[in-house]
N, C-alpha and C positions, 0 to 999 in steps of 0.2 A: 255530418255531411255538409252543414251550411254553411259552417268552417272554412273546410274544405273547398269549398265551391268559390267563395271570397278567396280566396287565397292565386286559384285562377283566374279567377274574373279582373285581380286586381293584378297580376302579371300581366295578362293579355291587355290592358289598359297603357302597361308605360312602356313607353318607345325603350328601347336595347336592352329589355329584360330577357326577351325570347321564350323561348317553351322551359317549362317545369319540369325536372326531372321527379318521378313522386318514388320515392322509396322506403325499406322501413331501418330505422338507427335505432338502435336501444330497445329494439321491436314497438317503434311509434312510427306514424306516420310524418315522414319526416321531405318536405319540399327545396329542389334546389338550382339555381341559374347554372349548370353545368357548361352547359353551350355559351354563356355570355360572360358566365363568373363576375356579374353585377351585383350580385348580393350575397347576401350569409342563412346559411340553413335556417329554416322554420319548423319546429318539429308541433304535433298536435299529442297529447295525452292527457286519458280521466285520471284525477289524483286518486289513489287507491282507500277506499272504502268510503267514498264524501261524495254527495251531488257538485263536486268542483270538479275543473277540468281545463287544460293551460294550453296556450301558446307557450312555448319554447326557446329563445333565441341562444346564440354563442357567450358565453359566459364574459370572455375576453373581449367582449366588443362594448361601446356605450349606448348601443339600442336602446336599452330595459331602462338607462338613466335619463336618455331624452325622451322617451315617450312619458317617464314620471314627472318629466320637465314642461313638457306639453297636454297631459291629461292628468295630473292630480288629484281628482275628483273624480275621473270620468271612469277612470280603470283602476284594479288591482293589482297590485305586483308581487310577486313571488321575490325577493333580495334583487338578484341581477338579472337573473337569465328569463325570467317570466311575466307573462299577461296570464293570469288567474279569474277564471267564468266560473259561474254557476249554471246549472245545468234548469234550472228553476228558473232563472231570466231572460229573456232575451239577449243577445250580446249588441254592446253598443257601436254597429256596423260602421258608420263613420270616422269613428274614432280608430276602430280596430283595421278600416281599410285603410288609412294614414300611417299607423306604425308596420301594416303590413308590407306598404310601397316605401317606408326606407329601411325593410329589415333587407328588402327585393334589390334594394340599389346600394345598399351600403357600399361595398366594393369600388361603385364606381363615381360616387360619392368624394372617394378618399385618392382617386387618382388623378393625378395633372395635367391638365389640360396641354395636347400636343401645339406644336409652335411650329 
């Protein structure tokens, strides 16, 4: 739920994010800029049978490789698609609220600036 809660907290933060759509994908809990189409799904799921448990991003995107570009130390990563918690630690909110607001804006990110 504190996950979760970061995940709003840190929409409602950046300007043309807009509201959340919260739904479930793959039956996870899975978050999305529907209305602004600013960013790329975030999904939440426990890895099955382990005190771990992931953020999610789109496989096809370079999220997973700039957050490992930018927290190499600080986070885990699952290959591509993943930030990998333990259920045992605290998660390291800073860092995790940083990859959250450009999984939030990727989209618009990669769009060009009108003229």
């Amino acid at each position: 739920m504190a996950l979760r809660q970061l995940i709003f907290e840190t929409a409602a933060g950046i300007d043309g994010v807009g509201p959340l759509d919260e739904t479930l994908k793959w039956k996870q809990p899975s978050y999305l800029t529907t209305t602004t189409g600013s960013g790329s799904t975030i999904r939440i799921d426990r890895i099955k049978d382990t005190n771990w448990y992931a953020l999610y991003f789109n496989c096809n995107t370079n999220l997973v490789e700039k957050f490992r570009a930018l927290y190499p130390q600080d986070l885990d990563y699952g290959g591509n698609r993943s930030i990998i918690l333990s259920l045992d630690d605290e998660f390291p909110e800073p860092a995790l609220r940083h990859c959250i607001g450009l999984a939030l804006t990727y989209h618009r990110s990669k769009r060009k600036p009108r003229s």
